[in-house]
C-alpha positions in Angstrom: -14.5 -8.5 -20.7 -16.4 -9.8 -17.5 -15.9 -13.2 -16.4 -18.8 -14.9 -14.6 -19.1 -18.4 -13.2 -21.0 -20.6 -11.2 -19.5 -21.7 -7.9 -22.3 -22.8 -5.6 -21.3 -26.0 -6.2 -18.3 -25.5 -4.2 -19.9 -23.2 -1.7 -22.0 -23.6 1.5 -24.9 -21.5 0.8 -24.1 -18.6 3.0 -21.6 -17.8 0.9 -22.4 -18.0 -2.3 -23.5 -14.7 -3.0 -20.1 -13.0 -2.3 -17.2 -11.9 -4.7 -14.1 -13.4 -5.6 -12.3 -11.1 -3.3 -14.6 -11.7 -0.5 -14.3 -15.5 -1.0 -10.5 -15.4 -0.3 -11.0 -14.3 3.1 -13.9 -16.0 3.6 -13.1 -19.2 6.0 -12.1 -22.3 5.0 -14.9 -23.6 5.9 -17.1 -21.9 3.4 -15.8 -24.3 1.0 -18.5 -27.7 0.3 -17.6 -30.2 2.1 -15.2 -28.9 5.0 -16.3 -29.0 7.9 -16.0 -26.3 11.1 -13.5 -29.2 12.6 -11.5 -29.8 9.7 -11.0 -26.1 9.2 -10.2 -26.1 12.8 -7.1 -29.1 12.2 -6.3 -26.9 9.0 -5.2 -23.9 11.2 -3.5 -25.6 13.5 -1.5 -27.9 11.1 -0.8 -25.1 8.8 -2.2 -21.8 9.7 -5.1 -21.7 7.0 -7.7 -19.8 8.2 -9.2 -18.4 5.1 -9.6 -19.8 1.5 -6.7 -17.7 0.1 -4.4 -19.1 2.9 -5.3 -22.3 1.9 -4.4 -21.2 -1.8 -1.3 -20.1 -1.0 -0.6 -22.6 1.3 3.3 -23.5 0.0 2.4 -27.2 1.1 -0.6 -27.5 -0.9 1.2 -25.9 -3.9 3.5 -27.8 -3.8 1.5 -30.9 -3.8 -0.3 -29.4 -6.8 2.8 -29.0 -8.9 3.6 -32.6 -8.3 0.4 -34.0 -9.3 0.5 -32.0 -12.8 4.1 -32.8 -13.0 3.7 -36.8 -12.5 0.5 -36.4 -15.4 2.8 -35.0 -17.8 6.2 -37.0 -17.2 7.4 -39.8 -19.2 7.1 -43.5 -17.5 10.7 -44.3 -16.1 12.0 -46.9 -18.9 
């Protein structure tokens, strides 16, 4: 079964017609929002050039599986 969905939202408009497997080595930058220069401090920080850098980042996932952790663990007591 074929998935579709709409991500121009998150998108700059050059990019919006391309595939998922395009999009992961599309740049950073093709991402709403994120600018040439913050892609820029992105791969010099940490090395993301593309969008699938930036999803496999091992900082960013981690940061992730924090955030979902803390929304699901109990309050201290």
């Amino acid at each position: 079964m074929a998935v579709t969905a709409n991500l121009d939202a998150l998108l700059d408009e050059p990019f919006r017609s391309l595939d998922l497997r395009e999009l992961v080595a599309a740049p950073v930058s093709a991402l709403s929002g994120v600018s040439e220069e913050e892609a820029q401090g992105l791969a010099l920080a940490f090395g993301i050039n593309t969008i699938g850098d930036l999803a496999e980042n091992q900082f960013i996932r981690a940061a992730v599986a924090i955030n979902a952790l803390a929304k699901v663990t109990d309050p201290p007591a």
